[in-house]
C-alpha positions in Angstrom: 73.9 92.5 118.0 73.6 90.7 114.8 76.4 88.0 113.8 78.5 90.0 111.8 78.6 92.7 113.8 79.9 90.5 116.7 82.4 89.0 114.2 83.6 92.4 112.8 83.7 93.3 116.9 86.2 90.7 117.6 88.2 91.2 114.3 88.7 94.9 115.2 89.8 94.1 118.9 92.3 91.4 117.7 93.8 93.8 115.4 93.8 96.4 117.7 95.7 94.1 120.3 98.0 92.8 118.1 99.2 96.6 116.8 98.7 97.9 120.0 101.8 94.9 121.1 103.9 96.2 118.1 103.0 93.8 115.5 102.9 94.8 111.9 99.3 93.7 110.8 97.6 93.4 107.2 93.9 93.3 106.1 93.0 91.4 103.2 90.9 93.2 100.5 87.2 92.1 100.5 85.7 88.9 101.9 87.1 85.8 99.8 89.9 84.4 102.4 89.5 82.1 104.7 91.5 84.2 107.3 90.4 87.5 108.6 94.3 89.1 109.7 97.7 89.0 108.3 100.9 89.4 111.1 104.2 90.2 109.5 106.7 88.3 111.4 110.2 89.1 109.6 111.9 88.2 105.9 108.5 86.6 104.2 106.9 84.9 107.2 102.7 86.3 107.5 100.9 84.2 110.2 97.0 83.7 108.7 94.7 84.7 111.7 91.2 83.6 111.5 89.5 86.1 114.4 86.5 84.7 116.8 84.4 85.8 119.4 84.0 83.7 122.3 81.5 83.4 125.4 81.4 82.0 128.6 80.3 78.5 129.3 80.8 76.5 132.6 83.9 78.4 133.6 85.6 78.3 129.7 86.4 80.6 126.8 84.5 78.6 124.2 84.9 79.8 120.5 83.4 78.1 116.9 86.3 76.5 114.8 84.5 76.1 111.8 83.7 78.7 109.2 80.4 79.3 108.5 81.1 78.9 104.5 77.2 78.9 102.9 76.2 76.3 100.8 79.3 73.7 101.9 78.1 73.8 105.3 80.6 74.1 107.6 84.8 73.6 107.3 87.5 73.3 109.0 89.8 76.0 108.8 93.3 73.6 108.8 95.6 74.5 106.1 93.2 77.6 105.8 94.6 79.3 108.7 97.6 79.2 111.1 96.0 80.8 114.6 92.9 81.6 115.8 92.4 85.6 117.4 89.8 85.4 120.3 88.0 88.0 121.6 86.1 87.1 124.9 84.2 90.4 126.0 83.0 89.5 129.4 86.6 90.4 130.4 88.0 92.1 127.0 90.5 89.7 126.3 92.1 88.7 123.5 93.8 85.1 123.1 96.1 83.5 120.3 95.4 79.9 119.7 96.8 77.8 117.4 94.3 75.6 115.4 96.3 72.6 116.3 95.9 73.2 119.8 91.9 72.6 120.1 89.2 70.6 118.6 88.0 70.8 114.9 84.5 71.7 115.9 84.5 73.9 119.2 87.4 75.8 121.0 87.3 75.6 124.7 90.3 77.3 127.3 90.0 77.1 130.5 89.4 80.1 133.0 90.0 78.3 136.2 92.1 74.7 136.6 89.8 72.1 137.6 88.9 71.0 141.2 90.2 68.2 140.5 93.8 69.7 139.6 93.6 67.6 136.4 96.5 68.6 134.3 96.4 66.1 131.4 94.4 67.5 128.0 93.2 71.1 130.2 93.7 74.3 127.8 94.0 77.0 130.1 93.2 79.9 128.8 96.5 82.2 130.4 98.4 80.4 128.4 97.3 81.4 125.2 96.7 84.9 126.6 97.9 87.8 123.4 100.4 88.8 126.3 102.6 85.5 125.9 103.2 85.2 122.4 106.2 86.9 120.9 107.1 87.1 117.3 109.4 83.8 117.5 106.8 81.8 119.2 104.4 83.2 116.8 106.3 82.2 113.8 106.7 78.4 115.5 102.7 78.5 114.1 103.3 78.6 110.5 102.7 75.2 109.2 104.7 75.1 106.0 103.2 78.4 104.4 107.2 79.4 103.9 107.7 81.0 100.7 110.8 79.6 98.7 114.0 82.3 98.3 114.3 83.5 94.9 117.5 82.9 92.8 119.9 85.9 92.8 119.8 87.9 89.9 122.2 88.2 87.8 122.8 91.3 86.0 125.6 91.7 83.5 
């Protein structure tokens, strides 16, 4: 399967999960944003989701958090983007992870807690599962993207 077909795979399987949970959910027109998903949260609140596919690797979820952008190599979606929509087919879950919750280059959660019950700076990935995140918690992740309240108006 080529790249974009994995990515448009994923994209279509966050969407789906986040509609299927009762979210109201927009898609940009054509390709220029750097976010693939818009959630509707209430009043003039949209969460940006930038949607990934993920594989398996030594017992994680492991997802890119760079874009791909050609010819500037590749950026960092901070300020682009408020949460990351994860697709991991081996077991056809979907996870919502803020970008402020994972490293600028690589994404990594957790299937299993270690051996070594290590607590500090693990990601497991249950917590992040679609399942968890409610349209509160979800609006928690907006980082300053409010829009400002228009003045009343007033018509004589």
């Amino acid at each position: 399967m080529s790249s974009a077909k994995r990515g448009n795979e994923a994209e279509a399987k966050v969407l789906s999960a986040l509609v299927e949970r009762g979210f109201e959910v927009a898609v940009p027109f054509g390709s220029g944003q750097p976010y693939d998903l818009l959630v509707d949260l209430g009043g003039r609140d949209f969460l940006r989701v930038q949607c990934k596919r993920a594989w398996p690797l030594q017992g994680c979820v492991v997802f890119n958090c760079r874009s791909t952008d050609h010819g500037r190599g590749p950026q960092s979606y901070a300020g682009l983007a408020d949460i990351f929509g994860v697709y991991f087919p081996p077991n056809s879950t979907v996870y919502l992870v803020p970008l402020d919750s994972i490293a600028r280059f690589e994404g990594r959660l957790r299937l299993d807690p270690p051996l070594n019950n290590q607590r500090r700076k693990i990601r497991l990935a249950s917590e992040y599962e679609i399942d968890r995140w409610t349209p509160e918690s979800l609006r928690s992740q907006l980082h300053g993207v409010m829009v400002k309240t228009e003045p009343a108006l007033n018509i004589a």
